[in-house]
N, CA, C and O atoms as a GROMACS GRO file, in nm:
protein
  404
    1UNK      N    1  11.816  13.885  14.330
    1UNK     CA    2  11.713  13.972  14.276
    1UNK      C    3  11.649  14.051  14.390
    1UNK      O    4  11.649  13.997  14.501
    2UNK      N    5  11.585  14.192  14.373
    2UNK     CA    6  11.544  14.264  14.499
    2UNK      C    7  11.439  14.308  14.397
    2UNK      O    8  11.449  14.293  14.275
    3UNK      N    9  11.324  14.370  14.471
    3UNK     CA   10  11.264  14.446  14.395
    3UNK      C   11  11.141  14.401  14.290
    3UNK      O   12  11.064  14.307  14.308
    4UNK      N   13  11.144  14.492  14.178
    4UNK     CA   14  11.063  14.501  14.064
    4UNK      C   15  11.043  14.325  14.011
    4UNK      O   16  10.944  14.254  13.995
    5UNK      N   17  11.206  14.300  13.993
    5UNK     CA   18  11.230  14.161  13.960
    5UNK      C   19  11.151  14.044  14.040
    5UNK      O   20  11.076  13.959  13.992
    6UNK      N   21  11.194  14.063  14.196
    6UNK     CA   22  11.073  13.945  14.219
    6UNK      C   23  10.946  13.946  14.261
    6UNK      O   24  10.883  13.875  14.340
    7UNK      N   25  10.922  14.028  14.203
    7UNK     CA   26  10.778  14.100  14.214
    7UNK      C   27  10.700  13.993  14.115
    7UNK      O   28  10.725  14.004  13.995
    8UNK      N   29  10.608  13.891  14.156
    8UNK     CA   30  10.510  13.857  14.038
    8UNK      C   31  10.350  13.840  14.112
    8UNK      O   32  10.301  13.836  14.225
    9UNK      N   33  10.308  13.834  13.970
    9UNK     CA   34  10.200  13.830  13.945
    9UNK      C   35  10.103  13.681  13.897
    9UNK      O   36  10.122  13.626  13.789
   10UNK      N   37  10.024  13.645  13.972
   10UNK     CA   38   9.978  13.537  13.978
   10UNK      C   39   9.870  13.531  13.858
   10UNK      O   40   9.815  13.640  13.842
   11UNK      N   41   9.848  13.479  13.813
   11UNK     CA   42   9.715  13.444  13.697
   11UNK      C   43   9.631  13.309  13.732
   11UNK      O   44   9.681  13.198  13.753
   12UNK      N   45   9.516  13.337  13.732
   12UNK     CA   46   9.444  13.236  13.825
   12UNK      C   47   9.387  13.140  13.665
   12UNK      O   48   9.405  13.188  13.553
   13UNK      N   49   9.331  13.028  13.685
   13UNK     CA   50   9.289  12.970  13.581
   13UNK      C   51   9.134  13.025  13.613
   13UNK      O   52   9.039  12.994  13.542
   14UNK      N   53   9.124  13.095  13.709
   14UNK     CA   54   8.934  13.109  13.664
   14UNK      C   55   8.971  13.260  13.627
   14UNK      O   56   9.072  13.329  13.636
   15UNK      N   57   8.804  13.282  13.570
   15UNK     CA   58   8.765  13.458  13.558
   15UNK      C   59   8.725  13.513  13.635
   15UNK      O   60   8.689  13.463  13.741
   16UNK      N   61   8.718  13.622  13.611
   16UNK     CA   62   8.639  13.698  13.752
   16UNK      C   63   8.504  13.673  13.783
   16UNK      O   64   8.450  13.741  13.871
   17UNK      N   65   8.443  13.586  13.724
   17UNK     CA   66   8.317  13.582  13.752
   17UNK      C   67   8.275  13.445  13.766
   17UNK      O   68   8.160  13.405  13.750
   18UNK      N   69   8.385  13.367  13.800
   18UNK     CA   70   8.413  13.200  13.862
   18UNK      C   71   8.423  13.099  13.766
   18UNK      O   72   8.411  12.983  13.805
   19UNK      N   73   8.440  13.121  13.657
   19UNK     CA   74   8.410  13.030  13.579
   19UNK      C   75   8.578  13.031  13.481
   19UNK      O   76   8.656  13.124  13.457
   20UNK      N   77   8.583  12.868  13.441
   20UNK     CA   78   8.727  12.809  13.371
   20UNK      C   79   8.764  12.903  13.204
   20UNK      O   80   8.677  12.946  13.128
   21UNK      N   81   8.875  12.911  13.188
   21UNK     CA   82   8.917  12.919  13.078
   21UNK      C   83   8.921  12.811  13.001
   21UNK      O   84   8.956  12.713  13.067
   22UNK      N   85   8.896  12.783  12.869
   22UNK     CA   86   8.934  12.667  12.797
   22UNK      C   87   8.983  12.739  12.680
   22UNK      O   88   8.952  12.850  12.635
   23UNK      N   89   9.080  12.638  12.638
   23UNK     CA   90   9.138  12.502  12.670
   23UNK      C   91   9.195  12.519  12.808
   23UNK      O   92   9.253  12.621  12.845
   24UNK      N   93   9.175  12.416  12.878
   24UNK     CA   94   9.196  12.378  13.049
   24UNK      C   95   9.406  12.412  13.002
   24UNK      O   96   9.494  12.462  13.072
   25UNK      N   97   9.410  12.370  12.895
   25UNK     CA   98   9.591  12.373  12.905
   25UNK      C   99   9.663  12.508  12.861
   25UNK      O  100   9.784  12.521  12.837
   26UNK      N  101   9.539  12.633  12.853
   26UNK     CA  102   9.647  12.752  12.813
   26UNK      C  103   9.788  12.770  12.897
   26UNK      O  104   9.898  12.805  12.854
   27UNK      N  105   9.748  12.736  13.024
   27UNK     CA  106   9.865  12.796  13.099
   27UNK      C  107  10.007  12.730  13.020
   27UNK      O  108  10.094  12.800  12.966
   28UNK      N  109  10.008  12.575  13.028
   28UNK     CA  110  10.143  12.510  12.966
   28UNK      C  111  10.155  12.556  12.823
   28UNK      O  112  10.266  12.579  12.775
   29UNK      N  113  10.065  12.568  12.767
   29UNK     CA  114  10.070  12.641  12.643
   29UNK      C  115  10.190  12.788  12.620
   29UNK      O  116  10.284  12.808  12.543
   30UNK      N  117  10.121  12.878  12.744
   30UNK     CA  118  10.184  13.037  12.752
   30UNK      C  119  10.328  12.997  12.771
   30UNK      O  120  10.418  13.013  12.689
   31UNK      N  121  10.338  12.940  12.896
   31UNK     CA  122  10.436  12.877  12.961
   31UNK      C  123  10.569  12.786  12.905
   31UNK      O  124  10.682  12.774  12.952
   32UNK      N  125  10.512  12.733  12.795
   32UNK     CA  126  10.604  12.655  12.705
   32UNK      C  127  10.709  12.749  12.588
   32UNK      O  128  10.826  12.725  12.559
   33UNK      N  129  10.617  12.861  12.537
   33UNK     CA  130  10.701  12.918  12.450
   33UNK      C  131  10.748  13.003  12.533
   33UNK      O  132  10.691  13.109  12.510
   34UNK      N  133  10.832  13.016  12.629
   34UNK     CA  134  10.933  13.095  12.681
   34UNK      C  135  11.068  12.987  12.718
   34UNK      O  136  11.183  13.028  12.734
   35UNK      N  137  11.028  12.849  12.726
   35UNK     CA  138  11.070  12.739  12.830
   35UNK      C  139  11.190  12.708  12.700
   35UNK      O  140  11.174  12.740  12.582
   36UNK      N  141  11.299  12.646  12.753
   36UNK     CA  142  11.383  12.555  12.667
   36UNK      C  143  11.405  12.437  12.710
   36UNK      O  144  11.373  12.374  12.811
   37UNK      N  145  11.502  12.404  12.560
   37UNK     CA  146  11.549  12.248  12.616
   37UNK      C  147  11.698  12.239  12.665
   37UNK      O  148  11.781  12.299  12.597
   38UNK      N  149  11.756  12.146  12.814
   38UNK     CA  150  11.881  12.183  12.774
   38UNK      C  151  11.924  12.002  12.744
   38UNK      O  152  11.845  11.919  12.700
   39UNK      N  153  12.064  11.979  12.780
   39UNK     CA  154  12.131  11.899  12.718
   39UNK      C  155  12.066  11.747  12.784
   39UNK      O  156  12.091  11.640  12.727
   40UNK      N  157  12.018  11.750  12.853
   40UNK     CA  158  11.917  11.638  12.904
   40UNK      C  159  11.838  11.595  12.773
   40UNK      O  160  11.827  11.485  12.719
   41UNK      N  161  11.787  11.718  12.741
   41UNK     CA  162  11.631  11.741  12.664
   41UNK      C  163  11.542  11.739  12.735
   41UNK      O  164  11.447  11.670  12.697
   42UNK      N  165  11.533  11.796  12.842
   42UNK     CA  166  11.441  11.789  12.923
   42UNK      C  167  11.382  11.994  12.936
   42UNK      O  168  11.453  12.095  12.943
   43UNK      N  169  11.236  11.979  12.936
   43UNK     CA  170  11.208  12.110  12.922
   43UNK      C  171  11.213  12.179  13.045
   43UNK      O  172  11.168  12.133  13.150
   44UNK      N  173  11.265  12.283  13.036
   44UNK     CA  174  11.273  12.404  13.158
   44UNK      C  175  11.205  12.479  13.133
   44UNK      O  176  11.185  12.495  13.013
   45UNK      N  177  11.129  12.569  13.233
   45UNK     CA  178  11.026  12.688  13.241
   45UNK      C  179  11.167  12.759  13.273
   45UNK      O  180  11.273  12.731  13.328
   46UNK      N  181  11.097  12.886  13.195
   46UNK     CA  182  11.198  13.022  13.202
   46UNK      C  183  11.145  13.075  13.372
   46UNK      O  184  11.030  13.078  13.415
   47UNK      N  185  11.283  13.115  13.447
   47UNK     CA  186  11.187  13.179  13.573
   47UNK      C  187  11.122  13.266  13.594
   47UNK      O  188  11.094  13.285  13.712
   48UNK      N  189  11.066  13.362  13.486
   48UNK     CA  190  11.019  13.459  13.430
   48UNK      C  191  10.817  13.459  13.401
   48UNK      O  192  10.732  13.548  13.398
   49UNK      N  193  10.814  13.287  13.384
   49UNK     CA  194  10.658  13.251  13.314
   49UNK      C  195  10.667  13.107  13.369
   49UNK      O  196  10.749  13.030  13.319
   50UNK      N  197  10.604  13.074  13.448
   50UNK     CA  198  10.612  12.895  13.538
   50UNK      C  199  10.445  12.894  13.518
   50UNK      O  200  10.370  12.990  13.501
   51UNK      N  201  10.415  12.748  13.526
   51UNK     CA  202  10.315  12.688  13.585
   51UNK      C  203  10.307  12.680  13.713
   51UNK      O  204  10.406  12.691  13.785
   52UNK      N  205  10.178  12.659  13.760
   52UNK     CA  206  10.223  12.644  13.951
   52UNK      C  207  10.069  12.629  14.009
   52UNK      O  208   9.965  12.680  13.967
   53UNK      N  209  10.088  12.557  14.102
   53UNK     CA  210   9.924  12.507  14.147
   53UNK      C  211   9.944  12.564  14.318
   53UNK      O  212  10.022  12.533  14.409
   54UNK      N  213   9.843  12.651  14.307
   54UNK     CA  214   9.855  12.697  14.435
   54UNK      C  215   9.690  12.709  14.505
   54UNK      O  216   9.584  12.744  14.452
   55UNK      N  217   9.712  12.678  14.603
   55UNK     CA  218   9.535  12.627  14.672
   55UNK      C  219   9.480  12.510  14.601
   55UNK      O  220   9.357  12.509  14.594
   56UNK      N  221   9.561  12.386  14.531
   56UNK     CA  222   9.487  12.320  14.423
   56UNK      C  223   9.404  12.368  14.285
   56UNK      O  224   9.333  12.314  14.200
   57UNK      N  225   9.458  12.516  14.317
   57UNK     CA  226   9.427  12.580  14.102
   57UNK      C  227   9.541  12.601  14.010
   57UNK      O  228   9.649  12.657  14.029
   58UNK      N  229   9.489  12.541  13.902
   58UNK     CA  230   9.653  12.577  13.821
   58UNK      C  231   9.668  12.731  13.797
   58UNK      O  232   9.567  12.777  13.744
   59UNK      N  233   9.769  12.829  13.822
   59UNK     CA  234   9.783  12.927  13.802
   59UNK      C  235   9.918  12.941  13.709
   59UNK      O  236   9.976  12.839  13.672
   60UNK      N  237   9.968  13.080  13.672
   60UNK     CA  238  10.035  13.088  13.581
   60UNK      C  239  10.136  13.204  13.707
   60UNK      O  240  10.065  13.249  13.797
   61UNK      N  241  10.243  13.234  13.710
   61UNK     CA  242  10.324  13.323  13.754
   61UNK      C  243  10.380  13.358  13.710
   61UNK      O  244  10.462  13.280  13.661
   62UNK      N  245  10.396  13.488  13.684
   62UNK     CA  246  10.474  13.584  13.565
   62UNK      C  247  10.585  13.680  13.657
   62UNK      O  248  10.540  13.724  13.763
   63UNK      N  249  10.711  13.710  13.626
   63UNK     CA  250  10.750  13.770  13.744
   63UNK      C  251  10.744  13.948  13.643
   63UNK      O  252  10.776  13.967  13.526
   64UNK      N  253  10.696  14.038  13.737
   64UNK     CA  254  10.775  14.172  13.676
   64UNK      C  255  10.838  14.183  13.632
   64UNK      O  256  10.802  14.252  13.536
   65UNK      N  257  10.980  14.152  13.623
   65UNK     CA  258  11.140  14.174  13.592
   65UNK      C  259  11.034  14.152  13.410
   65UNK      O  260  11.017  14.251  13.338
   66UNK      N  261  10.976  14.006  13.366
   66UNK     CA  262  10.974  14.007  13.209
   66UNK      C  263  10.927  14.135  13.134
   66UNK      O  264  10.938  14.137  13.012
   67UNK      N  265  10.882  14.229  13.193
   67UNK     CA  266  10.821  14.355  13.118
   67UNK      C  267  10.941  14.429  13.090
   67UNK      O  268  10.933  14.482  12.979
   68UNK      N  269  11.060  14.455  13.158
   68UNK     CA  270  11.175  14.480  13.132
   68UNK      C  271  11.254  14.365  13.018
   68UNK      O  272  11.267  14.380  12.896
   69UNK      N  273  11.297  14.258  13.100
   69UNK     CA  274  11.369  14.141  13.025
   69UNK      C  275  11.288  14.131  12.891
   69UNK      O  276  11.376  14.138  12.806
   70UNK      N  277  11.158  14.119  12.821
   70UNK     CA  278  11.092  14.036  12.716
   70UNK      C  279  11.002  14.140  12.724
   70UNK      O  280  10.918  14.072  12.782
   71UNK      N  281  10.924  14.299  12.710
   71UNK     CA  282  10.822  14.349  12.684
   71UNK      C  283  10.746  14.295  12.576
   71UNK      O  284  10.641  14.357  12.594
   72UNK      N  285  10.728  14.228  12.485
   72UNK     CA  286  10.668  14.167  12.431
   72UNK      C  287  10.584  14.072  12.450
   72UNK      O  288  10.479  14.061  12.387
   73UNK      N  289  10.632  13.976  12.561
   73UNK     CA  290  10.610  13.872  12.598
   73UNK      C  291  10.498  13.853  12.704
   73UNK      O  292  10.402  13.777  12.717
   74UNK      N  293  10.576  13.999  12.805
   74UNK     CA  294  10.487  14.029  12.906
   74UNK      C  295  10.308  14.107  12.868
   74UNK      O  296  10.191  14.087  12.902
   75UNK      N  297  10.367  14.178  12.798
   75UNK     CA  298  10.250  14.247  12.738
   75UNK      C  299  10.138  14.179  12.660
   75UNK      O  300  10.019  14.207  12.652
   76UNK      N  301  10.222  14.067  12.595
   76UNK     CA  302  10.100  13.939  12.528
   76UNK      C  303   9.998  13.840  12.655
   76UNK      O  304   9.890  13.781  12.660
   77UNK      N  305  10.116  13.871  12.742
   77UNK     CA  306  10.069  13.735  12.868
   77UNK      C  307   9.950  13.841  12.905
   77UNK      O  308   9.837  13.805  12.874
   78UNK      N  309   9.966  13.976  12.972
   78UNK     CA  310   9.893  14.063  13.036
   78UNK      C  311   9.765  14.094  12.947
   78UNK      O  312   9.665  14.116  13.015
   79UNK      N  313   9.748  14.100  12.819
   79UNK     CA  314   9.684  14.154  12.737
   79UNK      C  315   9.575  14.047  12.712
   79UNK      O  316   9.454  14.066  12.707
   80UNK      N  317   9.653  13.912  12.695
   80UNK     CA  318   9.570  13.801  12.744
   80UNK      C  319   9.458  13.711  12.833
   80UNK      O  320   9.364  13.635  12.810
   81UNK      N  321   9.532  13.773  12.956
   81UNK     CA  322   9.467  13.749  13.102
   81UNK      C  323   9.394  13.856  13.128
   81UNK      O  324   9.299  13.823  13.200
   82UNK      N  325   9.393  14.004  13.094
   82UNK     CA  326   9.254  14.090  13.065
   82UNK      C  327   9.139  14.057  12.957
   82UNK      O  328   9.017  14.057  12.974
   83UNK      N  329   9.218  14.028  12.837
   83UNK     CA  330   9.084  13.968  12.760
   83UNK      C  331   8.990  13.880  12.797
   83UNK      O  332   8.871  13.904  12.776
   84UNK      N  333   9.043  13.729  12.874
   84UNK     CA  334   8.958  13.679  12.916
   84UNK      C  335   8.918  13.679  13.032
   84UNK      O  336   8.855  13.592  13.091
   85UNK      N  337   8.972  13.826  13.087
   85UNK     CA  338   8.888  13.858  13.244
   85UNK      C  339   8.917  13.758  13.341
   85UNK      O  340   8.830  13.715  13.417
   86UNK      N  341   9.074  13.705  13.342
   86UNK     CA  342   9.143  13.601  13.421
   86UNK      C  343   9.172  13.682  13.551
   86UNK      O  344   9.212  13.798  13.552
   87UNK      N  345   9.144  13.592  13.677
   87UNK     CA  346   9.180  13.657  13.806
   87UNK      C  347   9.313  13.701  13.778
   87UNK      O  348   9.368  13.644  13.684
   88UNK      N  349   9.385  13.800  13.845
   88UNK     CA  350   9.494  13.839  13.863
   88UNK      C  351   9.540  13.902  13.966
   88UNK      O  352   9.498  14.011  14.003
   89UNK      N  353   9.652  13.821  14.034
   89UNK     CA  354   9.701  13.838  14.178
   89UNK      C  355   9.826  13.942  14.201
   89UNK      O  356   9.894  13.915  14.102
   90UNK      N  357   9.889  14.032  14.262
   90UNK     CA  358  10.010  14.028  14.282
   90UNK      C  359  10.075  13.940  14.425
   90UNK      O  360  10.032  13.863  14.510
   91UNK      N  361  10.183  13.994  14.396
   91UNK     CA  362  10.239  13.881  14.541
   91UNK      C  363  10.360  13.961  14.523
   91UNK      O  364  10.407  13.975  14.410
   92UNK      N  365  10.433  14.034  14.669
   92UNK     CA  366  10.565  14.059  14.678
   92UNK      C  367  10.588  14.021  14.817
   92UNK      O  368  10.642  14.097  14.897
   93UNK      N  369  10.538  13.878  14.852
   93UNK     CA  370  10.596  13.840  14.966
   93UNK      C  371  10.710  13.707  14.953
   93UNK      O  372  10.678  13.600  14.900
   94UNK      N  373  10.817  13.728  14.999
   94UNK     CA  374  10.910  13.612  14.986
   94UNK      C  375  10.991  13.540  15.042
   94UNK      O  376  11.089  13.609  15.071
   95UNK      N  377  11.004  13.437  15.073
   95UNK     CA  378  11.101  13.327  15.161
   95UNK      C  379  10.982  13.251  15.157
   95UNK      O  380  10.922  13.209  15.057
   96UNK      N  381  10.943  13.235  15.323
   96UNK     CA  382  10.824  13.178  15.378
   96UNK      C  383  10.710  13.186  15.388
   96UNK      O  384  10.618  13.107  15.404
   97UNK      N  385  10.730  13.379  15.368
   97UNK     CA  386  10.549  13.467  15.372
   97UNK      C  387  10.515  13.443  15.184
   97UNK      O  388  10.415  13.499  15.138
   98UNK      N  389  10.583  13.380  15.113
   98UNK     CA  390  10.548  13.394  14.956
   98UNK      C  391  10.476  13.286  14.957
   98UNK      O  392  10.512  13.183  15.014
   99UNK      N  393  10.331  13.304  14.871
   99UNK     CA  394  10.254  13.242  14.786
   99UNK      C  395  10.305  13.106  14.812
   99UNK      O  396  10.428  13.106  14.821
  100UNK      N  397  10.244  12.977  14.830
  100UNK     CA  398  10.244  12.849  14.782
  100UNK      C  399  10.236  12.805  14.684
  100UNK      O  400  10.162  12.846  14.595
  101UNK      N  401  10.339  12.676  14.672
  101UNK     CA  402  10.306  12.666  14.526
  101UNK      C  403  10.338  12.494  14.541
  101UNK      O  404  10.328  12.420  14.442
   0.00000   0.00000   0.00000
């Protein structure tokens, strides 16, 4: 992947004005209806919409590429995280200089 694709965007669990979203579990929530099961039965996050705790906050990571791959999907996640005035990060740094997680 180069580019647009690994381009994402971080979603913080606070708002812009410091304070939690509830339910504390939207993120696995968002995160789940993209995810499948495979022959394990064990659930996979799509690499597109992950959970991910970075600095010790649960955040949500959405990559660019889904506004192409799923516009629907992306546009619900985005439309979402403005309504409730959720921090929102980008990040196009990657290997070693990328985001922690």
């Amino acid at each position: 992947m180069s580019g647009k694709e690994e381009d994402v965007l971080v979603i913080h669990s606070t708002r812009e004005d410091g304070g939690r979203l509830r339910p504390s579990d939207w993120i696995e929530r968002i995160s789940s209806t993209l995810a499948s099961f495979d022959e394990d039965h064990r659930l996979h996050y799509a690499r597109s919409v992950q959970p991910c705790i970075i600095s010790g906050e649960k955040c949500l990571v959405v990559a660019r590429g889904l506004a192409d791959s799923n516009p629907g999907a992306f546009d619900f996640i985005m439309n979402f995280a403005r309504s409730n005035k959720l921090k929102i990060q980008e990040d196009r740094r990657y290997g070693e200089r990328a985001l922690e997680a």
